[in-house]
C-alpha positions in Angstrom: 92.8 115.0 61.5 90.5 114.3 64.3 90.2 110.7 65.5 86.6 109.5 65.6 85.5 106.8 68.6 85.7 103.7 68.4 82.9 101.4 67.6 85.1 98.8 69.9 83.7 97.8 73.6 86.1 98.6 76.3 88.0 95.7 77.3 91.0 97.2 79.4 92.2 98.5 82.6 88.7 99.4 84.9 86.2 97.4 82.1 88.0 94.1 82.1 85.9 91.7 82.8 86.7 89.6 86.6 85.1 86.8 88.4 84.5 87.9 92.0 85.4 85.7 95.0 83.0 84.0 96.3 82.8 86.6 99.3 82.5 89.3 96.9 79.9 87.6 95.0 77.4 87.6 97.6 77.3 91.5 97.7 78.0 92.1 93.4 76.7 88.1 92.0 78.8 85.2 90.9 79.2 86.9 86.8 81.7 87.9 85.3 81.4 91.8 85.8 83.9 94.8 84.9 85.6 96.3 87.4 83.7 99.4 86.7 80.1 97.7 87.5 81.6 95.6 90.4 82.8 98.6 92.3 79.0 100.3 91.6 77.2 97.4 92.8 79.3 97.4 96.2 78.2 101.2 96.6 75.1 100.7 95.6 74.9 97.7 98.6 76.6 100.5 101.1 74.1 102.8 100.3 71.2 100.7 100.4 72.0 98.9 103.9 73.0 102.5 105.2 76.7 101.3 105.7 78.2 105.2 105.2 79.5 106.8 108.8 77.1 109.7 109.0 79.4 111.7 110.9 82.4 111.3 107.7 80.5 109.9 104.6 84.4 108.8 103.3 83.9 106.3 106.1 82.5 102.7 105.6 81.0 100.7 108.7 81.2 97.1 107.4 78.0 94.8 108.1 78.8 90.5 108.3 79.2 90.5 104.7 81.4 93.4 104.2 84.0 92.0 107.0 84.6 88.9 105.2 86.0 91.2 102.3 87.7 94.5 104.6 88.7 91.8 107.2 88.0 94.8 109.3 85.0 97.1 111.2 85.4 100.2 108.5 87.4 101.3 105.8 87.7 104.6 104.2 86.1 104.8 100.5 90.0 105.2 99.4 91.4 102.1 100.9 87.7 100.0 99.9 89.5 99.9 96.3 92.0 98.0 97.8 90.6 95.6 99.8 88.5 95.0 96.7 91.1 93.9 94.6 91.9 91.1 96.6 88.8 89.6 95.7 88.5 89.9 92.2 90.3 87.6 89.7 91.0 88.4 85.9 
């Protein structure tokens, strides 16, 4: 028997909804967001403001508002996830 999709929103895990600090929330806004969207609003920031190391795109150089949240100059795209997470709150 094959189980058919659920009609159900996501609510778990990487779409729970979090309010972002307020350092976060000046890149992604104040809303509640799922992780999900949060983390594609920061990359859509780091690509917009050219933030990406062209010499190692896995690199990102951090601009005033990106500091307050890395607490450092760059960060790789792995650790980003990271640092992130100290900033949102369930």
């Amino acid at each position: 028997m094959a189980k058919t999709p659920s009609a159900a929103p996501k609510t778990g895990g990487i779409h729970a909804p979090i309010t972002p600090s307020p350092e976060l929330g000046a890149i992604v806004g104040t809303d509640k967001l799922p992780r999900s969207e949060v983390i594609s609003k920061v990359w859509e920031y780091i690509k917009k403001h050219d933030l990406q190391n062209p010499a190692n795109k896995r690199e990102i150089l951090a601009d005033e508002k990106l500091k307050k949240i890395f607490g450092k100059d760059s960060v790789t795209m792995f650790e980003m996830n990271k640092h992130l997470a100290g900033h949102m709150k369930a």
